[in-house]
C-alpha positions as CSV (number, residue, x, y, z in Angstrom):
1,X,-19.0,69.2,53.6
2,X,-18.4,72.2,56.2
3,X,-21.8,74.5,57.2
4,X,-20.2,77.5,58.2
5,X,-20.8,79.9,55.2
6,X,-23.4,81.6,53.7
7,X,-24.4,81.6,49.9
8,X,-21.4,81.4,47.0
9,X,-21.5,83.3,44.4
10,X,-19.3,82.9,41.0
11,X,-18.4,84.9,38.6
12,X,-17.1,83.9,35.1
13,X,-14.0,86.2,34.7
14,X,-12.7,84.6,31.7
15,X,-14.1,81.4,29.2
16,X,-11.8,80.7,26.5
17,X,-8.5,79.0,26.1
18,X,-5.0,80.2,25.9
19,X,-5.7,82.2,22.7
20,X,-9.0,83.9,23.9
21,X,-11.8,84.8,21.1
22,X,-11.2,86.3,19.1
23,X,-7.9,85.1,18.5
24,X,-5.2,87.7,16.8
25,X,-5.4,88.1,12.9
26,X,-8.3,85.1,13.1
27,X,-11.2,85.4,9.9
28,X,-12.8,82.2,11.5
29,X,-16.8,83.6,11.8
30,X,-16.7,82.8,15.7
31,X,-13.8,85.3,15.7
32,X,-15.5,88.0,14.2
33,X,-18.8,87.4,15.9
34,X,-20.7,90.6,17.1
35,X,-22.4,88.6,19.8
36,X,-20.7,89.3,23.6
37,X,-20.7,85.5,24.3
38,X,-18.2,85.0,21.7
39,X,-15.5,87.0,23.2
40,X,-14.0,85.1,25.5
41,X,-10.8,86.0,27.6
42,X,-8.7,83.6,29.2
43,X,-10.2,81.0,30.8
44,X,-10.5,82.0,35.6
45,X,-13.1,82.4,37.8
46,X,-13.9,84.6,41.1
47,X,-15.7,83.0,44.2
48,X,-17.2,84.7,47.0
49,X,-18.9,83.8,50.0
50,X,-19.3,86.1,53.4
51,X,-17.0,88.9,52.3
52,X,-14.2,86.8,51.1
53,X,-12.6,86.7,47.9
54,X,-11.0,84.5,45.9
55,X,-9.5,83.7,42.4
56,X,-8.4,80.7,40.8
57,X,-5.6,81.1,38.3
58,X,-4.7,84.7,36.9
59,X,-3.5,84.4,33.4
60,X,-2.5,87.2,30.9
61,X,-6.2,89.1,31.4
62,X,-6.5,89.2,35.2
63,X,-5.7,93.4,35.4
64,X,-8.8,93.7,33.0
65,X,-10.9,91.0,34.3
66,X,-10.4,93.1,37.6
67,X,-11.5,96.3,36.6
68,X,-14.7,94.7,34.4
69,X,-15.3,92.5,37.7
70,X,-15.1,95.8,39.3
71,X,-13.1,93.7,42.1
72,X,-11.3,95.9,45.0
73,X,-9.6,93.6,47.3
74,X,-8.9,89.4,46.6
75,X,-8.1,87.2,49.6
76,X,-6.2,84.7,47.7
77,X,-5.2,82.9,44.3
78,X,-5.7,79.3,43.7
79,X,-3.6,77.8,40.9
80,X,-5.1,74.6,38.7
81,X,-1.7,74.4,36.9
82,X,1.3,76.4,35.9
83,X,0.6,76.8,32.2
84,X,0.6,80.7,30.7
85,X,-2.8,81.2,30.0
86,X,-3.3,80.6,34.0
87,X,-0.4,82.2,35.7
88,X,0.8,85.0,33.8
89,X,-1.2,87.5,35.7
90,X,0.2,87.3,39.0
91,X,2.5,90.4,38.7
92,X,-0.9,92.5,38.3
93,X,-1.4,92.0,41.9
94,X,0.8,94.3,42.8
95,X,-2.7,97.0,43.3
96,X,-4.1,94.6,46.3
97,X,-0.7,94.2,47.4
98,X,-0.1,97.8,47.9
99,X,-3.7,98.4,49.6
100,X,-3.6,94.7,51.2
101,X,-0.3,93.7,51.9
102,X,0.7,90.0,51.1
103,X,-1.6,88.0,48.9
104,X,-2.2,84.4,49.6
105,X,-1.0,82.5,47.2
106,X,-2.3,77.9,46.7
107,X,-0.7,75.9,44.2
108,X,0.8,72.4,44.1
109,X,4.8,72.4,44.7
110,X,5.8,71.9,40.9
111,X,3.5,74.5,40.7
112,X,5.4,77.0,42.8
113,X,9.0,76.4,41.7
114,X,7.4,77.4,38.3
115,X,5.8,80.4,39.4
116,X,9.4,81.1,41.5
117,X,10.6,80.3,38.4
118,X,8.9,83.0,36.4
119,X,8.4,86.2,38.4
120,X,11.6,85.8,40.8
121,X,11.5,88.7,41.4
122,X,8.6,88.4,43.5
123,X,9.9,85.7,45.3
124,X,13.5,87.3,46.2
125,X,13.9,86.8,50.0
126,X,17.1,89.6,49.3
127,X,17.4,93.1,47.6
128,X,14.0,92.7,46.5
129,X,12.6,94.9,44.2
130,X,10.6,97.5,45.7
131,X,7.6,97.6,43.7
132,X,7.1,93.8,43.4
133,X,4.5,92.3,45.4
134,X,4.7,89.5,48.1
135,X,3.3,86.5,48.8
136,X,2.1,83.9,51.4
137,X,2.9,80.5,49.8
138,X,0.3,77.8,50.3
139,X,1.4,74.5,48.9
140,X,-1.9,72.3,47.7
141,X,-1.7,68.3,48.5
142,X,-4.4,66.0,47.4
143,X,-6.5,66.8,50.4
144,X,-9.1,69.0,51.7
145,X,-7.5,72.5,52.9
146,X,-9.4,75.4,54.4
147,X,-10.1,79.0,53.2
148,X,-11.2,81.0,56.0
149,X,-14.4,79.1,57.0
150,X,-14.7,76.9,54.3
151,X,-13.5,73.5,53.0
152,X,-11.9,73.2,49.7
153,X,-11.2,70.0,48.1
154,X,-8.8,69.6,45.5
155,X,-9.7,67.4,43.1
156,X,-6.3,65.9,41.1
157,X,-6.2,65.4,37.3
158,X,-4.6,65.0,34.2
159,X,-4.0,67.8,31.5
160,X,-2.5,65.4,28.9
161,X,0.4,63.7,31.3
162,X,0.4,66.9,33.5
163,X,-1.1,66.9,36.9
164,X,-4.1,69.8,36.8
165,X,-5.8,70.1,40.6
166,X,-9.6,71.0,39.8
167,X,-11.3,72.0,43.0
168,X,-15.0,71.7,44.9
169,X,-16.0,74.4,47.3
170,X,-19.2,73.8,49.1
171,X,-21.5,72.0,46.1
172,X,-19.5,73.8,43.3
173,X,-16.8,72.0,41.5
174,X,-14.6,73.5,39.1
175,X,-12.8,71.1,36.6
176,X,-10.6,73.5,34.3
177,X,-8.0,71.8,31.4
178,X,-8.7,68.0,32.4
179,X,-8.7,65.5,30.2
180,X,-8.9,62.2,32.6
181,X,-9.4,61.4,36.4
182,X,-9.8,58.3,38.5
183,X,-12.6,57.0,39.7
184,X,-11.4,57.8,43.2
185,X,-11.1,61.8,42.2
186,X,-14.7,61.2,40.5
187,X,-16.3,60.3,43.8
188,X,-15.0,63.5,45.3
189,X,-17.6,65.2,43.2
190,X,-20.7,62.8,44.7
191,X,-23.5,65.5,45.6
192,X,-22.2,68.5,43.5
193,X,-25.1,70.6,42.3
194,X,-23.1,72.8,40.4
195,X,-20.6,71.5,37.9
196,X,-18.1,73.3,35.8
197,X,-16.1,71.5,32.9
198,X,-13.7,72.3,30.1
199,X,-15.4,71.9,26.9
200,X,-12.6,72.9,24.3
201,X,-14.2,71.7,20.7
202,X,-15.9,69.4,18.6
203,X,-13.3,67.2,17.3
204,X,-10.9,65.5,20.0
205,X,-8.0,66.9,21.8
206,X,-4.8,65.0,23.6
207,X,-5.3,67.3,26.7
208,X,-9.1,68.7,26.7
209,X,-12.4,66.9,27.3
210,X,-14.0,67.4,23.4
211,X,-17.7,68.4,23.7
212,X,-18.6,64.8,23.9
213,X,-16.3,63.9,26.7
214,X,-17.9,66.9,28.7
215,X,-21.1,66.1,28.1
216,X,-20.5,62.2,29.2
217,X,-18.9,63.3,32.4
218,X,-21.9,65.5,33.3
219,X,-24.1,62.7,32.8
220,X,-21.4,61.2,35.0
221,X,-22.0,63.5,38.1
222,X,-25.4,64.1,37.4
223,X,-25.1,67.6,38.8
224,X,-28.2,69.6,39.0
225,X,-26.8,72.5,36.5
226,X,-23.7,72.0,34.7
227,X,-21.3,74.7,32.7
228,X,-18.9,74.5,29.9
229,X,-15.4,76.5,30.0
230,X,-12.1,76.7,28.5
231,X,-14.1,77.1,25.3
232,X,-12.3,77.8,21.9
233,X,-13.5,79.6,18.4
234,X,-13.5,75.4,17.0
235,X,-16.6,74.6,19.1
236,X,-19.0,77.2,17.3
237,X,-20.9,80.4,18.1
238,X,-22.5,80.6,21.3
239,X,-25.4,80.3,20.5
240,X,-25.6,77.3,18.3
241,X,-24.0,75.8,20.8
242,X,-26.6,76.1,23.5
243,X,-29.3,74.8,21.6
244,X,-27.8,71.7,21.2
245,X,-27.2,70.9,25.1
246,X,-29.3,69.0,27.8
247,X,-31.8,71.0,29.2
248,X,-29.3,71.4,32.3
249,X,-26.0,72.2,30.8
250,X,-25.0,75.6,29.5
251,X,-22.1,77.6,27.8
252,X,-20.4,79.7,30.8
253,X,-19.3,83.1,28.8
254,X,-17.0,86.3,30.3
255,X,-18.6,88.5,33.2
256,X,-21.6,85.3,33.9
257,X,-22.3,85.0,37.9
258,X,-24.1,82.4,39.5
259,X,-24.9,82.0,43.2
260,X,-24.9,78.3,45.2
């Protein structure tokens, strides 16, 4: 793994699935929990390490995650995948662009023609709109790629039959909407200390690890410190939750940092 950065810090922008918690006209008790840690906006996350700044995915609550994260400037988004909950954000760059210039944009190529899909507008090479941002496309193969001064390895998935890219920077690997990988992907995450996993409920899903599945991949990777994300109202309240974990696994929940 490449030296040449100082620590990484995370923060935990946004821990639920595509609904969020509490989801709209829900009486389920996790949705009308008092407790912080129950309200949970869609699921992204914000890494930092020697004055850079990056996102990876920007769905429907990125302007407020922003402002709450207090964030001024972003050198870059990382997609996992090109479903809503992760990608409906990206016109609410336009307040970097307009200090910035062109945000870097990383995403697999079915990726990108869904995204130039969406906001074409922002792609428009002619009479573009002039309010609408602009981008620097990066496309994301199966292999290491660098940001700045350090390596980032994608590691390649399945969300249901969809391909979802998870991604390891420095010993942090984030796993988002996975539901199965190959035992080649798996040893890309030999060594991580820190290990971050969907975790969507209780009861199976076609496309999500299950509490059960997270919990037997972490045993998996052994990681020093592991995190659950991507986290619905069906797995319970918070902190119920958390007292039913290995000593080294925790609930992630909105606004958490952590440093590596």
């Amino acid at each position: 793994m490449n030296e040449n950065y100082g620590i990484v810090k995370i923060t935990f922008l946004g821990t639920g699935t595509s609904q969020g918690i509490p989801i709209i006209g829900s009486d389920h008790p996790v949705c009308l929990s008092n407790n912080v840690k129950d309200k949970r906006l869609r699921v992204s996350v914000l890494v930092e390490w020697d004055g850079y700044t990056y996102v990876i995915d920007c769905g429907p609550d990125f302007r407020y995650q922003m402002l709450r994260a207090n964030c001024k400037r972003i050198d870059g988004i990382i997609f996992t995948h090109e479903h809503s909950d992760h990608v409906l954000g990206l016109d609410d760059i336009r307040p970097f662009y307009f200090r910035q210039g062109d945000i870097s944009i990383y995403a697999h190529k079915r990726v990108l023609k869904s995204l130039k899909k969406r906001f074409d507008y922002i792609f428009a090479l002619e009479n573009k709109y002039p309010g609408a941002p602009t981008v620097n496309i990066n496309r994301v193969r199966n292999k290491s790629f660098k940001l700045k001064n350090l390596d980032v390895f994608p590691i390649n998935g399945k969300h249901d039959k969809l391909q979802v890219f998870g991604y390891r920077f420095k010993d942090f690997a984030y796993l988002t909407d996975m539901k199965t990988l190959k035992t080649r992907e798996i040893n890309k995450l030999s060594g991580v200390r820190v290990l971050v996993v969907n975790a969507l409920r209780i009861e199976p899903h076609r496309s999500h690890f299950n509490l059960k599945e997270a919990l037997e991949f972490i045993e998996l990777i052994k990681p020093e410190k592991a995190y659950l994300t991507h986290i619905s109202h069906l797995l319970g309240f918070h902190d119920d939750v958390e007292k039913t974990l290995p000593e080294n696994v925790f609930l992630a929940y909105d606004n958490l940092r952590i440093t590596i």
